[in-house]
C-alpha angles and dihedrals in degrees: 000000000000083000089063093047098052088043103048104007083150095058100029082053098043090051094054095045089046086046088059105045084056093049095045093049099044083058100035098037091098089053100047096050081046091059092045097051092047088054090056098046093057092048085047087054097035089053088044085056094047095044086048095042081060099048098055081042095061097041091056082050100053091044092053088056101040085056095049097052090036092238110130123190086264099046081045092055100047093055098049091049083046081052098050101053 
């Protein structure tokens, strides 16, 4: 046995460490696929509130304008349908 170590310690150490990722990967595989759905489902969330915090924001936007012209969306609306006759 000791022969075989002195003679191969690479291999002899590459085959246990290799021994132990796959069983470590055939145990922990769950979790890991676990971990990396529930990543993607936060940076899935965090990209809808972004996407939601930017929406309100243009809205608030587009009121304000369309107080300060006057102009509201209905007016907006009759005179495009005037306009398209």
């Amino acid at each position: 046995m000791w022969r075989v170590w002195r003679q191969h310690r690479g291999k002899v150490a590459g085959g246990l460490f290799g021994l132990v990722i796959a069983i470590f990967l055939i145990v922990a595989w769950p979790i890991v696929l676990i971990v990396f759905l529930v990543l993607c489902g936060v940076a899935i969330g965090a990209f809808w509130d972004v996407a939601r915090r930017l929406g309100r924001t243009l809205d608030r936007i587009l009121e304000a304008g369309e107080r300060a012209t006057g102009v509201g969306r209905e007016q907006s609306k009759k005179n495009q349908r005037s306009s398209d006759r």
